[in-house]
The first five atom37 places (N, CA, C, CB, O) and aatype in JSON, in Angstrom:
{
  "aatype": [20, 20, 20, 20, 20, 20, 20, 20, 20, 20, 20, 20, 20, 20, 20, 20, 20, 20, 20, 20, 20, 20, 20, 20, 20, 20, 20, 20, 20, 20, 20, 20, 20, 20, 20, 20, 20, 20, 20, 20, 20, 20, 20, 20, 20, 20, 20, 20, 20, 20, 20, 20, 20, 20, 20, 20, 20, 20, 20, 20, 20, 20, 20, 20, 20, 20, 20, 20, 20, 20, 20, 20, 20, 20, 20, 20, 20, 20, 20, 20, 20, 20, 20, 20, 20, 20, 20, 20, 20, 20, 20, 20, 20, 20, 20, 20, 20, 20, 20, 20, 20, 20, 20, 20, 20, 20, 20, 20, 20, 20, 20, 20, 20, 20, 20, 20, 20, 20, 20, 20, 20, 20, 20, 20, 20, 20, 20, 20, 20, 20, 20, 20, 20, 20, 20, 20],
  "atom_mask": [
    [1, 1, 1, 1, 1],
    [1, 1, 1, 1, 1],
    [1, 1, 1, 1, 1],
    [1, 1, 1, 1, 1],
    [1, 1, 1, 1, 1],
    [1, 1, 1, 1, 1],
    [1, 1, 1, 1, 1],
    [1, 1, 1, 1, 1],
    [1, 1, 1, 1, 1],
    [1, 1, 1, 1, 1],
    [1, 1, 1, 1, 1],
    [1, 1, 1, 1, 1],
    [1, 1, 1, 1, 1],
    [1, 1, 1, 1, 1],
    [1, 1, 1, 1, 1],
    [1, 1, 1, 1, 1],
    [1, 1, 1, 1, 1],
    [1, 1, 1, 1, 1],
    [1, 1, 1, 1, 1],
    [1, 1, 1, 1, 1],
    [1, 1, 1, 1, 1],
    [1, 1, 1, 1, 1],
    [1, 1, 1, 1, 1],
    [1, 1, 1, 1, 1],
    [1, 1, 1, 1, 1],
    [1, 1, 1, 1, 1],
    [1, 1, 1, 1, 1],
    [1, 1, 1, 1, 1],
    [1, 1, 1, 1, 1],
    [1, 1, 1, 1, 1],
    [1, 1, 1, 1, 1],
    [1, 1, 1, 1, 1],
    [1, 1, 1, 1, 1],
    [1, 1, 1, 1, 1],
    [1, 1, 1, 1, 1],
    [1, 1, 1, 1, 1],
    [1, 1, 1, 1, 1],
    [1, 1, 1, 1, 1],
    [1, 1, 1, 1, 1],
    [1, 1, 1, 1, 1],
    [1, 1, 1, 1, 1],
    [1, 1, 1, 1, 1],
    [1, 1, 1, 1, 1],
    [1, 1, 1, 1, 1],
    [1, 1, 1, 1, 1],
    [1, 1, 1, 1, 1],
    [1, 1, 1, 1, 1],
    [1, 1, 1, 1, 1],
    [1, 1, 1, 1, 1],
    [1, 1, 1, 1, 1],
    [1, 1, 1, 1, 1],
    [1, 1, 1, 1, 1],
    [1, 1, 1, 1, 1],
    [1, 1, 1, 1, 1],
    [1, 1, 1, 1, 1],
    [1, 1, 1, 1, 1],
    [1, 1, 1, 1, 1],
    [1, 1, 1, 1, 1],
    [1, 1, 1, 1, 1],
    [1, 1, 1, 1, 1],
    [1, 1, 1, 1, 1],
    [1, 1, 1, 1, 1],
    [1, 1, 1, 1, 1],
    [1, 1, 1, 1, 1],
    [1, 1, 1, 1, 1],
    [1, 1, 1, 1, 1],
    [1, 1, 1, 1, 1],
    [1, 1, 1, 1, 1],
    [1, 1, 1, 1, 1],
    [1, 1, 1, 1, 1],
    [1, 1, 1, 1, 1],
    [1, 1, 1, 1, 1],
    [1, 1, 1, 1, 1],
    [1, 1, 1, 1, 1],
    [1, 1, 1, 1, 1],
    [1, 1, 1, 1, 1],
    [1, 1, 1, 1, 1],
    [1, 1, 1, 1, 1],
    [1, 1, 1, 1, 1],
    [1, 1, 1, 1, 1],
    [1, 1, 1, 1, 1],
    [1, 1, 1, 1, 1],
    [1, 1, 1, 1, 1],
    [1, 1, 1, 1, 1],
    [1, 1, 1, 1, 1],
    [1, 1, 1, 1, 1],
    [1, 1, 1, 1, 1],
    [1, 1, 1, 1, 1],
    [1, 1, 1, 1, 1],
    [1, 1, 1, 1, 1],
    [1, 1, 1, 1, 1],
    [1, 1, 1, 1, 1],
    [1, 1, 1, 1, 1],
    [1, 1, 1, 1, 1],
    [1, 1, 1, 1, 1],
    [1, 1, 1, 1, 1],
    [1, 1, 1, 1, 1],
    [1, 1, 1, 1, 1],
    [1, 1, 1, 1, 1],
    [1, 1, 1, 1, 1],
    [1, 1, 1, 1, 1],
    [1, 1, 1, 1, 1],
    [1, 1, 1, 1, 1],
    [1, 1, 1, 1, 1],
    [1, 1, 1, 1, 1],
    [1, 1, 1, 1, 1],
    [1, 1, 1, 1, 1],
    [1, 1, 1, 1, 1],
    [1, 1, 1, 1, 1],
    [1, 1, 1, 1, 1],
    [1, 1, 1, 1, 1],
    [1, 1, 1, 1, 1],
    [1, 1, 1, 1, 1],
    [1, 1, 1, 1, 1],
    [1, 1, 1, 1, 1],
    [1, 1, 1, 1, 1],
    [1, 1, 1, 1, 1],
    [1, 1, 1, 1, 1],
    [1, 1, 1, 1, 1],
    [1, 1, 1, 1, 1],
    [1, 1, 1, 1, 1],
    [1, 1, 1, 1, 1],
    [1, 1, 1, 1, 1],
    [1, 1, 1, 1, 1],
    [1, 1, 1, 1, 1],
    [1, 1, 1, 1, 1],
    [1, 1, 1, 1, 1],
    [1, 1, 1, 1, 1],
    [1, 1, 1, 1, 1],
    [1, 1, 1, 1, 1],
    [1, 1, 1, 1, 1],
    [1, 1, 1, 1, 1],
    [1, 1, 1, 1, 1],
    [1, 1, 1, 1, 1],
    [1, 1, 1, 1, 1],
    [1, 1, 1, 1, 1]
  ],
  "atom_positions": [
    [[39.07, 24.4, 7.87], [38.0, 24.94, 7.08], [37.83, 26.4, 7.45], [36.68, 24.14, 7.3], [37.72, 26.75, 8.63]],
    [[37.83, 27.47, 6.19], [37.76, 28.72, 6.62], [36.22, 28.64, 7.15], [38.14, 29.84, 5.47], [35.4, 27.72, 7.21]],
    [[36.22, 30.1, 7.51], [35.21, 30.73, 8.52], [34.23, 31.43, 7.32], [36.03, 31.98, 9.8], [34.81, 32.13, 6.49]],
    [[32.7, 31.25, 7.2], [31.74, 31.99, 6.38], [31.49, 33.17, 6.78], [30.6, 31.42, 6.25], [31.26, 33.36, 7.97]],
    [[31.49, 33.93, 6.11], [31.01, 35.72, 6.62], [29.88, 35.99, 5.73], [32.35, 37.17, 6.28], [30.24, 35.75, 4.58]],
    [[28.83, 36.32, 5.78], [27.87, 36.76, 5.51], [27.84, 38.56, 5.66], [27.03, 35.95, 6.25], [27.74, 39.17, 6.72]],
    [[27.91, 39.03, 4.59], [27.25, 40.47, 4.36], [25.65, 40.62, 4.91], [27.26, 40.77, 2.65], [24.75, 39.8, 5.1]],
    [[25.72, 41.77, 5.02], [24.64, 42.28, 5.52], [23.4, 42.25, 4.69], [24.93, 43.47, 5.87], [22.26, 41.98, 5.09]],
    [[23.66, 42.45, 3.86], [22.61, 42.09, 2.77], [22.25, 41.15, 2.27], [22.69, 42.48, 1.93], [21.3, 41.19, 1.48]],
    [[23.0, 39.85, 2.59], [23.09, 38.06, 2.0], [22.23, 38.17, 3.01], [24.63, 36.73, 2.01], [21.07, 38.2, 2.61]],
    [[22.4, 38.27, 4.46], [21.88, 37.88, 5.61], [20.17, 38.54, 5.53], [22.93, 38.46, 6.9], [19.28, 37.74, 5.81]],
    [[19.82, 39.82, 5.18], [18.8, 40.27, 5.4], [18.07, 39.51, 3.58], [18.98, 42.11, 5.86], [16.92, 39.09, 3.52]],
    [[18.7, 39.5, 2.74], [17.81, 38.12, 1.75], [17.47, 37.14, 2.26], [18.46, 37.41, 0.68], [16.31, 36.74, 2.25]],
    [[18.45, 36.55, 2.82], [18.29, 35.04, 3.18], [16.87, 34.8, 4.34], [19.94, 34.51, 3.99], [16.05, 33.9, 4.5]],
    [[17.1, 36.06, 4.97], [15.7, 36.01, 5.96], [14.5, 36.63, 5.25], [15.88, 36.91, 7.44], [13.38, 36.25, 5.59]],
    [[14.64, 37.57, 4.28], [13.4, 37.76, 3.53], [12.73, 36.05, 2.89], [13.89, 38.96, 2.14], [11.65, 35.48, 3.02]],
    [[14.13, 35.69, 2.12], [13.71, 34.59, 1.51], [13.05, 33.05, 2.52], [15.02, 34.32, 0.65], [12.3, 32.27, 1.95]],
    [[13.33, 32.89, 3.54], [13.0, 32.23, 4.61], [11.96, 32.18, 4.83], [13.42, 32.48, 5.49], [11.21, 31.24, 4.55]],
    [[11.54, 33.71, 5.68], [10.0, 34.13, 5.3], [9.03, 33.91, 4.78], [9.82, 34.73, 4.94], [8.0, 33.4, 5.22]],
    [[9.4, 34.44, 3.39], [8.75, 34.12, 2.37], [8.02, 32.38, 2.45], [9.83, 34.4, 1.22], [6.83, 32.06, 2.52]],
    [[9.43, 31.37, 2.4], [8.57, 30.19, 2.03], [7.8, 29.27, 3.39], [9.64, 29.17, 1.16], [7.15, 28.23, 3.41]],
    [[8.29, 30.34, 4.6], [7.71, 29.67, 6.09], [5.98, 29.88, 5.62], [8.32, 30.84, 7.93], [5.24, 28.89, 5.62]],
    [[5.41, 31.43, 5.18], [4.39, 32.17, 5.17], [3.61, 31.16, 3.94], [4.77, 33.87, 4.9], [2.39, 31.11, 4.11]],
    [[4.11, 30.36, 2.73], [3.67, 29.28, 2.21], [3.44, 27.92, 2.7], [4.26, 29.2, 1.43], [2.65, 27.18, 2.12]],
    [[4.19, 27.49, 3.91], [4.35, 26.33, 4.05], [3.37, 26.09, 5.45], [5.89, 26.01, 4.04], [3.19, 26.92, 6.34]],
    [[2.87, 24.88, 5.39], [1.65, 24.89, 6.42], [3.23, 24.58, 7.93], [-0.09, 23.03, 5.98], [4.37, 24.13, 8.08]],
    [[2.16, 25.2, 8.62], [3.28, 24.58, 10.3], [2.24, 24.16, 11.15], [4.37, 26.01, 11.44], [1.12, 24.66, 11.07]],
    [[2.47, 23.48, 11.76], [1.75, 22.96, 12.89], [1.77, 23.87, 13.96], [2.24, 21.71, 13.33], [2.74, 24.52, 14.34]],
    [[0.32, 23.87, 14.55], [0.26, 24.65, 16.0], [-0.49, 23.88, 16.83], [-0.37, 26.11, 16.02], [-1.04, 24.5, 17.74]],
    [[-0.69, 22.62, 16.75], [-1.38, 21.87, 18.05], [-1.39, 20.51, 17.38], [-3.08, 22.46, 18.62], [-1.53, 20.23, 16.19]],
    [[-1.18, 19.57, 18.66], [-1.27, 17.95, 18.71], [-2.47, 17.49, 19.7], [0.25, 17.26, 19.33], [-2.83, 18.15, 20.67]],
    [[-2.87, 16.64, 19.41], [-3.67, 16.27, 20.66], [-4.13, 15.18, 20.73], [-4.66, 16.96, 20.93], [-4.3, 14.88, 19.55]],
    [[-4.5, 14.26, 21.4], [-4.73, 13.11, 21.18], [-6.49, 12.84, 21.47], [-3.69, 12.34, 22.03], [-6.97, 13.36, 22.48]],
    [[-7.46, 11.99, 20.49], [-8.81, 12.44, 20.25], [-9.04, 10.44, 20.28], [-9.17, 13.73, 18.45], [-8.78, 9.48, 19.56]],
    [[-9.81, 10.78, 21.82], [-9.99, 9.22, 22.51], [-10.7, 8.63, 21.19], [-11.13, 9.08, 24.19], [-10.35, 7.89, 20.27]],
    [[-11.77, 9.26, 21.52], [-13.04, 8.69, 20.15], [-12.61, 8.15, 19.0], [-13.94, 9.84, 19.46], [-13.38, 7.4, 18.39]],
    [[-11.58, 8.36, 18.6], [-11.08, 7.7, 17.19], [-9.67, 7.04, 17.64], [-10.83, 8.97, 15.81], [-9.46, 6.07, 16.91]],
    [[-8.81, 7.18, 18.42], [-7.96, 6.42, 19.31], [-6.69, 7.49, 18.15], [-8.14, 4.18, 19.36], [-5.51, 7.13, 18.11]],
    [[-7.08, 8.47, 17.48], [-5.69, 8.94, 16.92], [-5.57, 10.1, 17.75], [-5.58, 9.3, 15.24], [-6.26, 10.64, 18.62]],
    [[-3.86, 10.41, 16.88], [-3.39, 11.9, 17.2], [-3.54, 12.61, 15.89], [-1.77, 12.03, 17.76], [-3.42, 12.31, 14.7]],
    [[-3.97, 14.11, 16.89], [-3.97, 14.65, 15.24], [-3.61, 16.02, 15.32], [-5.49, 14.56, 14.37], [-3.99, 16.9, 16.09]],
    [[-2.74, 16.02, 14.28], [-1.93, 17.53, 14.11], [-2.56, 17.92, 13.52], [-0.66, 17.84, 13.59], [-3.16, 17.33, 12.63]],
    [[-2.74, 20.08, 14.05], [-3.94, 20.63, 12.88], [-2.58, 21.71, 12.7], [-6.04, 21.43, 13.5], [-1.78, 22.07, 13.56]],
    [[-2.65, 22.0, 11.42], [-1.85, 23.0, 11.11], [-2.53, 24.86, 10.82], [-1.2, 22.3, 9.82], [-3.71, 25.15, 10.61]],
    [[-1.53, 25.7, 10.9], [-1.69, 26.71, 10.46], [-2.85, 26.97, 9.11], [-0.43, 26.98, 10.27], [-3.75, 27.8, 9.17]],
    [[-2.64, 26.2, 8.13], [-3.56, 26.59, 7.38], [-5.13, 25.82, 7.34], [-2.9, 26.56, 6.21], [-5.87, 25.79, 6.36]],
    [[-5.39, 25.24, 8.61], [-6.65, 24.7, 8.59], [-6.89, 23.22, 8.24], [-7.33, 25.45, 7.75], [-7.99, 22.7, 8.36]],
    [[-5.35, 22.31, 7.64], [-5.91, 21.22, 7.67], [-5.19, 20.34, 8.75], [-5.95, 20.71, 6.35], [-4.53, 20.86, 9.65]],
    [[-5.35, 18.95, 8.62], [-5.01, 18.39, 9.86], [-4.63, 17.13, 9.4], [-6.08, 18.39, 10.94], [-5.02, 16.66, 8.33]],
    [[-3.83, 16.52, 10.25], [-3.13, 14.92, 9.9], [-3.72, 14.36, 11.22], [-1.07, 14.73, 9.77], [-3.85, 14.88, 12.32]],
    [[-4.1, 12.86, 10.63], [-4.23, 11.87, 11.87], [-3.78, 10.73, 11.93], [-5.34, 11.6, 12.2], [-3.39, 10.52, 10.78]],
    [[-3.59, 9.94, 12.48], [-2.87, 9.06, 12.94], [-3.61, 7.79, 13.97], [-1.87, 9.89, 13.56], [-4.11, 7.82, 15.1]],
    [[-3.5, 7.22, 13.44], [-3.8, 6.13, 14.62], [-2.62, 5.78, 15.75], [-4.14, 4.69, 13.88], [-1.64, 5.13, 15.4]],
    [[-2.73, 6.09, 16.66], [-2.24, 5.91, 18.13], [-1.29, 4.66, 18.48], [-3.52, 5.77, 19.03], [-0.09, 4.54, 18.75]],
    [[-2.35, 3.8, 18.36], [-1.61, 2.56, 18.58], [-0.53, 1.58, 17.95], [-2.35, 1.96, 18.69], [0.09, 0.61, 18.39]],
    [[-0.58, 2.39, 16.5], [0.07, 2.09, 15.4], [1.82, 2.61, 15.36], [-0.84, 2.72, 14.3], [2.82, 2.23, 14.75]],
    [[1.6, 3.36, 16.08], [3.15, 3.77, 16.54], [4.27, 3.45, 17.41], [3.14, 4.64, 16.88], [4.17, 3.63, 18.63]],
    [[5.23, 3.05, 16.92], [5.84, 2.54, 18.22], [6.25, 2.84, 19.35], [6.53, 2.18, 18.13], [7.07, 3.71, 19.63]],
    [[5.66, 2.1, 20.07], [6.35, 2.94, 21.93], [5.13, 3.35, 22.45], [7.6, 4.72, 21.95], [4.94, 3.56, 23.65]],
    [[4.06, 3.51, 21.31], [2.69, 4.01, 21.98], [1.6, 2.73, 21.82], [2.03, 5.55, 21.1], [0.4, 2.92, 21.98]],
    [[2.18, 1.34, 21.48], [0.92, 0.48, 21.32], [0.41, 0.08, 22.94], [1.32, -1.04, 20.3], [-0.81, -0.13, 22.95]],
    [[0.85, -0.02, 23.91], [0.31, -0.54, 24.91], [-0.1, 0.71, 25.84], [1.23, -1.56, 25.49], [-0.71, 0.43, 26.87]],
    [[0.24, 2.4, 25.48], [0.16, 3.22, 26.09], [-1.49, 3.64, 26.69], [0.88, 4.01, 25.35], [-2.49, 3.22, 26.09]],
    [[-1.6, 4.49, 27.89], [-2.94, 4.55, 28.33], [-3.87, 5.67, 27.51], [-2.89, 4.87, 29.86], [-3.43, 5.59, 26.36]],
    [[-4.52, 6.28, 27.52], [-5.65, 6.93, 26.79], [-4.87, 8.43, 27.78], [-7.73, 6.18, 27.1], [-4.66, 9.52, 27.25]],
    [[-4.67, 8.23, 28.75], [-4.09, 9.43, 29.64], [-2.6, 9.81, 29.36], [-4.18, 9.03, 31.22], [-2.26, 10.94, 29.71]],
    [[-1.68, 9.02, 28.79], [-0.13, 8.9, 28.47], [-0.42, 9.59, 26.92], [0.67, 7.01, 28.53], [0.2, 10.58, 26.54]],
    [[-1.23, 9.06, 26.28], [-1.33, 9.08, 24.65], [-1.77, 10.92, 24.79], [-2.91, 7.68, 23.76], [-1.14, 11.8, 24.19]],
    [[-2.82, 11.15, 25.62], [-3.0, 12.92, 25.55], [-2.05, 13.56, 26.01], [-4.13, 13.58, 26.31], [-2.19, 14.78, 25.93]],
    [[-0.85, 13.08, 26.63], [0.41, 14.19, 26.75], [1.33, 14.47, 26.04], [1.1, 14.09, 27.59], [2.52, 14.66, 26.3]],
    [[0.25, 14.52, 24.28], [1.58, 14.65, 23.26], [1.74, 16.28, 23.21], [1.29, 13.88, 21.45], [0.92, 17.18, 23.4]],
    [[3.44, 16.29, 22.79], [3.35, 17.91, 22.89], [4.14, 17.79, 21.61], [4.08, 18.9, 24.39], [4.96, 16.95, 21.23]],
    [[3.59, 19.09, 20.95], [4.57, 19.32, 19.72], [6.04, 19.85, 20.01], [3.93, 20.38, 18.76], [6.35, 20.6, 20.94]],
    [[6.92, 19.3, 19.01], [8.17, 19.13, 19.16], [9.09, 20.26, 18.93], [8.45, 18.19, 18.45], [10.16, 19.8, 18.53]],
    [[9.12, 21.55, 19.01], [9.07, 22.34, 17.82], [8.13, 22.42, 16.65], [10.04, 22.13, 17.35], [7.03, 21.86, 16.77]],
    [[8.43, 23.05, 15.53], [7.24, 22.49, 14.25], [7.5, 21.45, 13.52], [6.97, 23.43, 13.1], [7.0, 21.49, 12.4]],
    [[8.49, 19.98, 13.93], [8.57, 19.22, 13.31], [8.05, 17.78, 13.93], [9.68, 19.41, 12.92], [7.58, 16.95, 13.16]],
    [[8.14, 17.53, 15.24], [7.87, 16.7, 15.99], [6.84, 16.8, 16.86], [8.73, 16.49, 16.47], [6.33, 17.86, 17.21]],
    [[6.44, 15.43, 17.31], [5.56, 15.03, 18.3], [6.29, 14.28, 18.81], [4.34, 14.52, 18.03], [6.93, 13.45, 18.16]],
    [[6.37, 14.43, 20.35], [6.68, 13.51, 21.91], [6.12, 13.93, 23.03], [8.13, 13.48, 22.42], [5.63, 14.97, 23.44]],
    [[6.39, 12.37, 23.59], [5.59, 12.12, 24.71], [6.45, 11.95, 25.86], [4.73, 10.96, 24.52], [6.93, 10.82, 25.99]],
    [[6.74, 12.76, 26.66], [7.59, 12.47, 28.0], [7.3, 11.34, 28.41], [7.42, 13.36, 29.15], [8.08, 10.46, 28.06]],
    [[6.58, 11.07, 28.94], [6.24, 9.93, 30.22], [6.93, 8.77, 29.34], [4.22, 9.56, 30.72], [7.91, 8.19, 29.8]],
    [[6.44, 8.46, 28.1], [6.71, 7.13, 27.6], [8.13, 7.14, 26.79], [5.47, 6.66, 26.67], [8.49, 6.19, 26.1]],
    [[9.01, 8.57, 27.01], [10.52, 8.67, 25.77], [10.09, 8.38, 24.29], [11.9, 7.26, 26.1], [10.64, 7.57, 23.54]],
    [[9.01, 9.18, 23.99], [8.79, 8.98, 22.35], [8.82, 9.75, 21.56], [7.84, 8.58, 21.94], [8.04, 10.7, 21.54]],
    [[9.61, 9.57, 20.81], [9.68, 11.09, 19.71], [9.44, 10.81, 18.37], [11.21, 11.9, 19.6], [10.1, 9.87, 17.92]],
    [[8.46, 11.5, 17.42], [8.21, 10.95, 15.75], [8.39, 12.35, 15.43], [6.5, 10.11, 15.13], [8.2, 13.3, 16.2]],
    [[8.98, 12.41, 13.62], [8.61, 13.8, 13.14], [7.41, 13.54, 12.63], [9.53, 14.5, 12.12], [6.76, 12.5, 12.61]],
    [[7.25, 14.33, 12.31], [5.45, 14.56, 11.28], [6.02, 14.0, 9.91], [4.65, 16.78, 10.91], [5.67, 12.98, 9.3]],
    [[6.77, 14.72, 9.65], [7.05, 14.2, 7.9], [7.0, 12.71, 7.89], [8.76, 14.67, 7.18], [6.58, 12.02, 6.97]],
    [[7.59, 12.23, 9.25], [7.73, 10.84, 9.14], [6.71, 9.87, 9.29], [8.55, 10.51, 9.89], [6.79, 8.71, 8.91]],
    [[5.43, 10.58, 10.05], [4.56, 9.63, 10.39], [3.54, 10.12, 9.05], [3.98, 9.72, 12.13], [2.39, 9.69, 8.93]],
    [[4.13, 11.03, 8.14], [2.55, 11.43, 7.54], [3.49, 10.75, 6.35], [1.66, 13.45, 7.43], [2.93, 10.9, 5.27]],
    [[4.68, 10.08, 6.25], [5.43, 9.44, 4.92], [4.97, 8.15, 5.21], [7.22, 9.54, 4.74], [5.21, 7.41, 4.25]],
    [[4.27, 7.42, 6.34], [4.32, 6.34, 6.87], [5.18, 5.49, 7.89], [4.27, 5.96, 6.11], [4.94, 4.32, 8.2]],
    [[6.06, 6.17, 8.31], [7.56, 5.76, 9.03], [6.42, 5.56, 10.55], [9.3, 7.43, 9.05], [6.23, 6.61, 11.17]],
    [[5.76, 4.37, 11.06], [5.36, 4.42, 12.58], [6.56, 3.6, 13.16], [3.74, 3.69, 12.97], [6.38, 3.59, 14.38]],
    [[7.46, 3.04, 12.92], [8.52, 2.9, 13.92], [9.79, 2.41, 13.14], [8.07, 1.85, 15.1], [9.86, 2.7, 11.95]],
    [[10.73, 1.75, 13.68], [11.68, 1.02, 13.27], [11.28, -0.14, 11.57], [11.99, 0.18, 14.78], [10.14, -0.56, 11.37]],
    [[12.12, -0.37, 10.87], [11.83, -1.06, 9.74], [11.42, -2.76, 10.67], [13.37, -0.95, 8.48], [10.59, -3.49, 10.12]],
    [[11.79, -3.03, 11.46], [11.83, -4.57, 12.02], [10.49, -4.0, 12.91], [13.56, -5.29, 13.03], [9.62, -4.85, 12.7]],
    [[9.94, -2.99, 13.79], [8.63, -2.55, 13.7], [7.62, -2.91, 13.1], [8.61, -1.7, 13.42], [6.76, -3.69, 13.51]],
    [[7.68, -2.18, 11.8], [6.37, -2.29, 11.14], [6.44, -3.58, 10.09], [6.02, -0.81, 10.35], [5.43, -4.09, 9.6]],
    [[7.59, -3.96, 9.85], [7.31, -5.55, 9.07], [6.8, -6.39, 9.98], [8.66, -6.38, 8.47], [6.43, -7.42, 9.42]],
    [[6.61, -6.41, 11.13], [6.08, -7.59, 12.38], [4.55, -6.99, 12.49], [7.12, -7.51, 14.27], [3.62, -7.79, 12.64]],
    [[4.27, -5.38, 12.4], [2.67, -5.0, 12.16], [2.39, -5.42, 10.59], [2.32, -3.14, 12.42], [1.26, -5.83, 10.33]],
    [[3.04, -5.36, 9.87], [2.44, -6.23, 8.01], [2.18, -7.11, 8.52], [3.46, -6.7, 6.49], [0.98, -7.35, 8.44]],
    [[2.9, -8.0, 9.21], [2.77, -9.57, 8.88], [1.88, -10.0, 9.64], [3.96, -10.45, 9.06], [1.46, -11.15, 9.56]],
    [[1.43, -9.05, 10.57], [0.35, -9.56, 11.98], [-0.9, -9.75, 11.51], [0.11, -8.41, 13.29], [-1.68, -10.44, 12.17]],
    [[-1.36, -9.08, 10.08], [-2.72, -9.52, 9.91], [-2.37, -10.44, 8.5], [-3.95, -8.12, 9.76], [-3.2, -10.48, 7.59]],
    [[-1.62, -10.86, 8.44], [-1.41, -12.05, 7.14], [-0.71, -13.13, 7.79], [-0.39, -11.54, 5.69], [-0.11, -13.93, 7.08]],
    [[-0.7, -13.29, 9.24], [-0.86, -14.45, 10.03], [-2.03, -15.47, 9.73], [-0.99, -13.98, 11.34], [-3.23, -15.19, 9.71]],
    [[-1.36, -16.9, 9.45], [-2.3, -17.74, 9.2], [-2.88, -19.01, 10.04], [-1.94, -18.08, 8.19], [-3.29, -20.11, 9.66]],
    [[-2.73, -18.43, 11.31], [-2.91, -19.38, 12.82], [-4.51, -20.54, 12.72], [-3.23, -17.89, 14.51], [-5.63, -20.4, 12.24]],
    [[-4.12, -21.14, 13.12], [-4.83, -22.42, 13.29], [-7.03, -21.85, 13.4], [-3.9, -23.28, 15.19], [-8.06, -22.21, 12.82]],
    [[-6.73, -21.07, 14.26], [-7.91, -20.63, 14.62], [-8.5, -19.43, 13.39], [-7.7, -20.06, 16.16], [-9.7, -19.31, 13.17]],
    [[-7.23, -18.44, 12.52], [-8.06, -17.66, 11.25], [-8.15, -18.79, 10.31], [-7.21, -16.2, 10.45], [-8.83, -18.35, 9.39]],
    [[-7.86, -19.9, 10.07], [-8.22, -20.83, 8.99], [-9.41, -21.39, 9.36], [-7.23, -21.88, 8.71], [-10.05, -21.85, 8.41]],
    [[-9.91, -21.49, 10.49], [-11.14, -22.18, 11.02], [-12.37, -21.29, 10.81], [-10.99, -22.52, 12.58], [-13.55, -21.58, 10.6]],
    [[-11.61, -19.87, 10.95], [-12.81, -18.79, 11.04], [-13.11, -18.64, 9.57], [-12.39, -17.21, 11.8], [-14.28, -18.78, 9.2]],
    [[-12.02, -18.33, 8.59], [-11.97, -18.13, 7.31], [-13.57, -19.37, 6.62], [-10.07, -18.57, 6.82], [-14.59, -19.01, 6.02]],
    [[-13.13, -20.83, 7.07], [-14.11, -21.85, 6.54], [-14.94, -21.81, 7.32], [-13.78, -23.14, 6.33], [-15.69, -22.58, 6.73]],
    [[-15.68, -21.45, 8.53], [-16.79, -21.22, 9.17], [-17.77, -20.08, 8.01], [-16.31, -20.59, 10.75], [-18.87, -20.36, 7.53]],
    [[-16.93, -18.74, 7.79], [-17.34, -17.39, 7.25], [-18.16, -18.32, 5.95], [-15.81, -16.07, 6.78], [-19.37, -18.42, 5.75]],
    [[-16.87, -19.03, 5.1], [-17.36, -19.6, 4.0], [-18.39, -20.75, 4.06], [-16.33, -19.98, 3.36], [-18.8, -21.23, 3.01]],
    [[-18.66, -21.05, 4.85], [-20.16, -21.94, 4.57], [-20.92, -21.96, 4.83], [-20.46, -22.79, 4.64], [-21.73, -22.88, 4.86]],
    [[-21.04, -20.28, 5.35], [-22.29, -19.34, 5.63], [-22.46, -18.92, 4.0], [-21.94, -17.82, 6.89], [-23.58, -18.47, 3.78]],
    [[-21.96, -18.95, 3.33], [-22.28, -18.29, 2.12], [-20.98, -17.48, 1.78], [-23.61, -17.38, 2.27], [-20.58, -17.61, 0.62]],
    [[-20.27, -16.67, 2.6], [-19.18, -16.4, 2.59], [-19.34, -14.89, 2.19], [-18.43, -17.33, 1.81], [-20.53, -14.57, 2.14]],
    [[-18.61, -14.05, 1.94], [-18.9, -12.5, 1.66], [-19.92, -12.22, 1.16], [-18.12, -11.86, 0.9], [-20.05, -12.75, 0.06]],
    [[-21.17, -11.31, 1.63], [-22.22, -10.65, 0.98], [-21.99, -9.98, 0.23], [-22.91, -10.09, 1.53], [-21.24, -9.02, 0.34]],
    [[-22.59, -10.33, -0.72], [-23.08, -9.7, -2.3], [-23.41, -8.47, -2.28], [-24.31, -10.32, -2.98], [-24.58, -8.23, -2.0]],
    [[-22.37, -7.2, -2.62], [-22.85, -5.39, -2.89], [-23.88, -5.7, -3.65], [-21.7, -4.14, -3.8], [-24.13, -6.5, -4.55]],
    [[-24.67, -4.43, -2.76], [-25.91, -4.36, -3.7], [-25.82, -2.84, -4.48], [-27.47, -4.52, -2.71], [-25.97, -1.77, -3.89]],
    [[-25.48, -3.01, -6.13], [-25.36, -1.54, -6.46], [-24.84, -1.83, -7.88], [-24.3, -0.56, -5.4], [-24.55, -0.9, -8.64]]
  ]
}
């Protein structure tokens, strides 16, 4: 495969043009992890912010409240956590991606578990009257 050469002037477009769409595009400048709501949350350059629930991610469900605040941003695409070997991009956790596909089909299915004891609770709920009536 030949070798690309770039002119001097391809090269100084290509970085104007770069520029250009970095100075549009939000980037992240801080992660942090915010006990009170148990998420992480990326605030970006232009003022808004993504959050995340913590525990919902893989590699971080059993993690401590002290492990979970040593997230560091990854560059501007990632979040990881040394202590625990965890790495997510942003695109991925803000597309929904919190872990492996065999991951998060075992978190779907965990609350559409139909164990002996939610069928008991389910007909207890119901012969109280069963869901309260919105008032509105």
């Amino acid at each position: 495969m030949g070798e690309i050469v770039l002119e001097d002037r391809q090269y100084r477009e290509a970085t104007v043009k770069g520029e250009a769409e970095r100075a549009r595009t939000p980037v992240p400048e801080s992660a942090r992890f915010d006990e009170a709501s148990g998420r992480i949350v990326v605030d970006f350059t232009n003022g808004a912010a993504f959050m995340v629930p913590a525990r919902s991610i893989q590699g971080l469900e059993n993690a401590t409240a002290a492990q979970l605040a040593q997230v560091e941003l990854l560059g501007e695409t990632g979040l990881h956590w040394e202590s625990l070997d965890v790495d997510f991009t942003i695109a991925g956790l803000m597309n929904g991606i919190f872990g492996t596909a065999k991951f998060m089909d075992a978190q779907r299915r965990g609350g559409q578990s139909r164990s002996t004891a939610k069928v008991e609770a389910s007909r207890a709920n119901g012969a109280k009257g069963g869901r309260p009536r919105k008032n509105g």
